[in-house]
C-alpha positions in Angstrom: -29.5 -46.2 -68.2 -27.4 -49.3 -67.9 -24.1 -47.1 -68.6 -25.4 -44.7 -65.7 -25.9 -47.4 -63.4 -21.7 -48.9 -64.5 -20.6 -45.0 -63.7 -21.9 -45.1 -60.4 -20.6 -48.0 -59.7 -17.4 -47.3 -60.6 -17.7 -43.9 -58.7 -18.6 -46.1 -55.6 -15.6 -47.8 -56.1 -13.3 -45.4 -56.4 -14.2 -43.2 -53.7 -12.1 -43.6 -50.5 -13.9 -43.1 -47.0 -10.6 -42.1 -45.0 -10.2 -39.3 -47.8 -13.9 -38.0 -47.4 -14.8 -38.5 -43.6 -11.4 -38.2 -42.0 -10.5 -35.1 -41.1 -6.7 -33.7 -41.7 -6.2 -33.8 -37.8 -7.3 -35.8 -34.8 -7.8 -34.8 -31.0 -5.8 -36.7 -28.8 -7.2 -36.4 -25.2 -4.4 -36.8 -22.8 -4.9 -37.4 -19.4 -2.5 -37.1 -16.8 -2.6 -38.0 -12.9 -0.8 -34.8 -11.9 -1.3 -31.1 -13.1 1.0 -31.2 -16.2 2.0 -29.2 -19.2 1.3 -30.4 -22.9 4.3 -29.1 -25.1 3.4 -30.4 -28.7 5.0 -28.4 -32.3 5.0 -25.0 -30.9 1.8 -25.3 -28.4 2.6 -25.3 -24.8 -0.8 -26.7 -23.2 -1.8 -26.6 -19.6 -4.3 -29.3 -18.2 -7.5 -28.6 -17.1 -8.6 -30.9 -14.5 -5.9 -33.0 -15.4 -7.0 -32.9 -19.1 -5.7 -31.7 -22.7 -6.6 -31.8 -25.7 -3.7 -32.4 -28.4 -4.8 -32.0 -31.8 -2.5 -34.1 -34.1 -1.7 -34.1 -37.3 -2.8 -37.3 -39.2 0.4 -38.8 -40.4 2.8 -42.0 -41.0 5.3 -40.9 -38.5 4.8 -40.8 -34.5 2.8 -38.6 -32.6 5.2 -37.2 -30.4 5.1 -34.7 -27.8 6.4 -33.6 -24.0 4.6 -34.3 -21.5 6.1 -31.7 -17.9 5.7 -31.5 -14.4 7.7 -29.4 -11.7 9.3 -32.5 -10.8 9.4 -34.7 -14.4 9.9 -34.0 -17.9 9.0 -36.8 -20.3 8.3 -37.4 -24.3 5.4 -39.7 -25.3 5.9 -41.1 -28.8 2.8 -42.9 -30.1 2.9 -44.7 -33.4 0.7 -44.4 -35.6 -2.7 -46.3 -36.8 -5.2 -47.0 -39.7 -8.3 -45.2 -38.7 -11.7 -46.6 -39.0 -12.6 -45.2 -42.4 -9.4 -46.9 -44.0 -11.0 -50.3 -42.8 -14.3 -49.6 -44.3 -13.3 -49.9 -47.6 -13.0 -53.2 -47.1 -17.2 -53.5 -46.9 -17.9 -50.2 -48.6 -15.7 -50.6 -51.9 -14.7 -54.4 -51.6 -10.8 -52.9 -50.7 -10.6 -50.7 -53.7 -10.8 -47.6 -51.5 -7.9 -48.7 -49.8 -5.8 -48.1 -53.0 -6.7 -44.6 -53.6 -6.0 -44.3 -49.9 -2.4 -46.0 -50.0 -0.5 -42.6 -50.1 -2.8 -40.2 -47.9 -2.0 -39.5 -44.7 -5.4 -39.0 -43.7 -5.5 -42.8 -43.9 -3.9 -42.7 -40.3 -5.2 -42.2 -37.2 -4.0 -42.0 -32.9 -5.9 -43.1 -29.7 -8.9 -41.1 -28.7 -7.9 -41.1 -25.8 -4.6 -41.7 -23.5 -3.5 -41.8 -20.2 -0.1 -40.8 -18.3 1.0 -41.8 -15.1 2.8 -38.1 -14.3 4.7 -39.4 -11.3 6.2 -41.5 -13.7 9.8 -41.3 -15.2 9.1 -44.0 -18.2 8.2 -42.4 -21.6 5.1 -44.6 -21.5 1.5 -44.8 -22.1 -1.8 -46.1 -21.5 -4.9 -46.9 -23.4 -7.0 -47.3 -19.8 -7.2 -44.8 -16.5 -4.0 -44.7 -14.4 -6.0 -42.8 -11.5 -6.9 -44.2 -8.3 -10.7 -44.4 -7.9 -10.8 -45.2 -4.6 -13.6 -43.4 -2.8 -15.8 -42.6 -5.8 -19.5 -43.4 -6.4 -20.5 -44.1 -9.8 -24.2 -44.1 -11.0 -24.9 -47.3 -13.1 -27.8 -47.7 -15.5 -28.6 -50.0 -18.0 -30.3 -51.8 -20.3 -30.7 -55.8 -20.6 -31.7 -55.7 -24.0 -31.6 -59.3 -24.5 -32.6 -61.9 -22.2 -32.6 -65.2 -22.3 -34.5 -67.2 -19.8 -34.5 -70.8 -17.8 -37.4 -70.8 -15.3 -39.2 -73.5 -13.6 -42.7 -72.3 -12.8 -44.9 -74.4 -10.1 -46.2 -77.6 -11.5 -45.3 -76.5 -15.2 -42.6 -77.5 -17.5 -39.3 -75.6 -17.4 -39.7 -72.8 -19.9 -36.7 -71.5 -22.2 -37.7 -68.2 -23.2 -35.9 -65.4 -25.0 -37.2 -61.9 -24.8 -36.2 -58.4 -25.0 -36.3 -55.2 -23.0 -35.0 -54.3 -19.4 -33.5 -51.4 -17.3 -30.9 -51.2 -14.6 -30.3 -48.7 -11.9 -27.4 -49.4 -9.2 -24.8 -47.7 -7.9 -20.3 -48.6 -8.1 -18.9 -47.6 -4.9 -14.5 -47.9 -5.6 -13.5 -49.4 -1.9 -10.2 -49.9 -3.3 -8.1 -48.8 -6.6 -9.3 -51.3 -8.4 -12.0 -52.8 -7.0 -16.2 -51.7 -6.5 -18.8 -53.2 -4.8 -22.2 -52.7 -7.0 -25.7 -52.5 -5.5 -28.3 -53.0 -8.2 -32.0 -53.8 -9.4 -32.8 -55.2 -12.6 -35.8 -56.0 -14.5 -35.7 -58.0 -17.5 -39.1 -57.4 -19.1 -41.1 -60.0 -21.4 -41.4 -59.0 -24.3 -41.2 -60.9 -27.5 -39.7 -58.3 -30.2 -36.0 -56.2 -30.2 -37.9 -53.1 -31.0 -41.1 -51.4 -30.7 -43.7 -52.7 -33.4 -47.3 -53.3 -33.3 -48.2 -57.2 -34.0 -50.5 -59.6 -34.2 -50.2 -62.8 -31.7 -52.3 -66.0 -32.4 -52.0 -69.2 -30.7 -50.1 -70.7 -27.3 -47.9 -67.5 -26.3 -45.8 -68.7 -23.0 -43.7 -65.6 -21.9 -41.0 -64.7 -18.9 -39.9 -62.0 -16.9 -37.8 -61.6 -13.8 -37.3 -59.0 -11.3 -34.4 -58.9 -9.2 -31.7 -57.1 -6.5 -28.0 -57.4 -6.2 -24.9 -57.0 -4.5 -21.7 -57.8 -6.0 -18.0 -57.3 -5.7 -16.2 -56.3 -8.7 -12.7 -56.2 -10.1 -11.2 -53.4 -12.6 -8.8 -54.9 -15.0 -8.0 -52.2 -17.6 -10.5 -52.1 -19.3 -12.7 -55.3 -18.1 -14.6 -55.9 -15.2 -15.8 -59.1 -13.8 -18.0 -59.8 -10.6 -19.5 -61.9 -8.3 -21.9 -61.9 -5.8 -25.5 -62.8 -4.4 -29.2 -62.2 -5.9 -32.9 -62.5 -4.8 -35.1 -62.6 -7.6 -39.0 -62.2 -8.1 -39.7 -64.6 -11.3 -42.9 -64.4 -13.4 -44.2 -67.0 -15.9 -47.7 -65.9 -18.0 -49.1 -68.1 -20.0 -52.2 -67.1 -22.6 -54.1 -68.2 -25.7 -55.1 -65.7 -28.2 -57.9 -67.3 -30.4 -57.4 -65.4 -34.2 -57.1 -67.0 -37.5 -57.5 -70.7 -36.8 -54.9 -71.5 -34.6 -54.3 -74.9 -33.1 -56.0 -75.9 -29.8 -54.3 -74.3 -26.6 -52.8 -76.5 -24.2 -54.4 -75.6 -21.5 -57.9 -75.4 -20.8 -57.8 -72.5 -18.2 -56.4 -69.1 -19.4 -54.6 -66.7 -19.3 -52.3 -67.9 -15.9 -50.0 -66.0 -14.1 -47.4 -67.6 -11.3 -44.8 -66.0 -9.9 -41.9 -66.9 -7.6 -38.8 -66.0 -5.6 -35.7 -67.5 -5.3 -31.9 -67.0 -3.9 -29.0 -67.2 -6.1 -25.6 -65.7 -7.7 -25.0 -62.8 -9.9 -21.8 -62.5 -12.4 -21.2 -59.4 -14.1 -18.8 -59.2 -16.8 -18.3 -55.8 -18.5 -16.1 -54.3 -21.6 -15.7 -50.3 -21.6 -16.0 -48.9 -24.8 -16.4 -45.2 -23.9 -15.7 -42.7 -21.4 -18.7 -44.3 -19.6 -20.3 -46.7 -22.4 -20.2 -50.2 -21.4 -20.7 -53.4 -22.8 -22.0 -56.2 -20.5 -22.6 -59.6 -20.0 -24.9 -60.7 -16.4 -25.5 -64.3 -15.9 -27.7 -64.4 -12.8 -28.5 -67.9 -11.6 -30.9 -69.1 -8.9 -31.7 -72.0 -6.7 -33.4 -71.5 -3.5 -37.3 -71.0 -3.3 -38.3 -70.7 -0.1 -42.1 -70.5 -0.8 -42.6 -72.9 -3.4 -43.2 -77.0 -2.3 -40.3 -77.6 -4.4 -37.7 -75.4 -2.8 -34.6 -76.8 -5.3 -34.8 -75.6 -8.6 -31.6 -74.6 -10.9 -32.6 -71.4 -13.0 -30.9 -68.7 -14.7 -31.5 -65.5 -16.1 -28.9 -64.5 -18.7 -28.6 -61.0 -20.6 -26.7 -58.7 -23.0 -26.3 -55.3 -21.1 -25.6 -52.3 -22.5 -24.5 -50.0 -19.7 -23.3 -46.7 -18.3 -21.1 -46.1 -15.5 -21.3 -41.9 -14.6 -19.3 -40.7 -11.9 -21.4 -38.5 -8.9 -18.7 -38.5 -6.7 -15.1 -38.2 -6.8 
């Protein structure tokens, strides 16, 4: 058994994840700002939309091809890079894999995507969107997944609270090239685990959740964007004691309680494209004025980790 157990080991080892789960060629997308012809080995390729597909051969050398217009005729070299499955080794087979994988081509990999500026003479390219978005409307939704709250609650202590679950729906209207105005609302729900499960509570459970609308200005920065703007937020503190297996004496001696509150504030959206429309985002939404409370000054914040996707309605 024990020899059984060194083979597959070994076999582990040895095995090289570029070699298995890379395929011998990769498809380049190419995008292009003008109507333009793809000439690549012996394949002449016409965009679609301004879109080809170049499928390239995983190899050392350059991927290099022509890119034409009526006007411009242009060759895009682009070098070369280890793919994902070469790094893996590193985890998978502590670096051995890498060995076996010195030599292979299939080691290699290119962008899944570029971009061309086609009313451009330079041979160059671009790992972001060269296009002007000006005019288009982008649906936005999202989920806050994690959330991490500062509240004040009327004639309680302030509560930091961390908790999980959200949604997002706004929309990204482009009033310039590079730069949106978002409308959104957010909720950032309450609850206490990162997935669904079915649990057991006992004792003093103090939880938060927040509600809230925004309108922020954005700016596009390759692949970044970062915001600012203004908030009004509905914020909910619930407090409860759940009496099961002998838990200390609640704080309180009225329970469950519920208070909620609004307040004015800011809003600063910071998000990192990672896909044709995936998004990851960071929000830090903080609040001050509450004009129905006694206490009508109050610094709180709502911060969360956003996952997000931007989908184009309009062009």
């Amino acid at each position: 058994m024990r020899h059984i157990l060194y083979i597959l080991i070994i076999s582990v080892l040895m095995t090289s994840c570029a070699t298995i789960l890379n395929q011998p060629y990769k498809n380049v997308k190419v995008h292009t700002t003008e109507p333009s012809r793809i000439v690549h080995r012996y394949d002449t390729i016409k965009t679609v939309n301004n879109k080809a597909n170049v499928w390239a051969e995983r190899k050392k050398e350059n991927l290099s091809f022509v890119a034409m217009t009526d006007s411009i005729t242009k060759t895009i070299e682009i070098k070369p890079q280890n793919s994902f499955w070469w790094w893996f080794n590193i985890p998978y087979t502590c670096g051995i894999g890498m060995l076996v994988d010195v030599n292979n081509p299939k080691r290699y990999s290119y962008p899944k995507r570029i971009y061309l500026n086609s009313a451009d003479t330079i041979s160059k390219y671009y790992r972001y969107s060269q296009s002007d978005n000006k005019g288009e409307l982008h649906l936005h939704l999202s989920l806050p997944h994690f959330n991490f709250f500062h509240s004040v609650p009327e004639n309680e202590n302030a509560l930091n609270n961390t908790s999980f679950w959200g949604t997002t729906i706004g929309l990204d209207y482009y009033h310039s090239k590079n730069q949106f105005v978002n409308f959104g609302m957010s909720f950032a729900f309450g609850l206490i685990f990162p997935i669904p499960a079915a649990i057991d509570l006992t004792g003093d459970i103090e939880l938060g959740s927040s509600q809230y609308i925004s309108i922020s200005n954005n700016h596009k920065i390759r692949k970044f964007s970062i915001g600012y703007g203004l908030c009004f937020a509905r914020n909910t503190w619930f407090y409860n004691y759940i009496d099961r297996w002998d838990p200390p004496p609640p704080k309180r001696d009225l329970y469950p309680v519920t208070k909620t509150h609004y307040s004015f504030g800011l809003v600063f959206p910071a998000y990192f494209q990672l896909g044709k429309s995936f998004n990851l985002g960071f929000v830090y939404r903080p609040t001050f004025y509450r004009p129905f409370l006694p206490d009508k000054f109050a610094y709180e914040h709502l911060i969360s980790i956003d996952f997000a996707w931007k989908i184009r309605i309009k062009k």
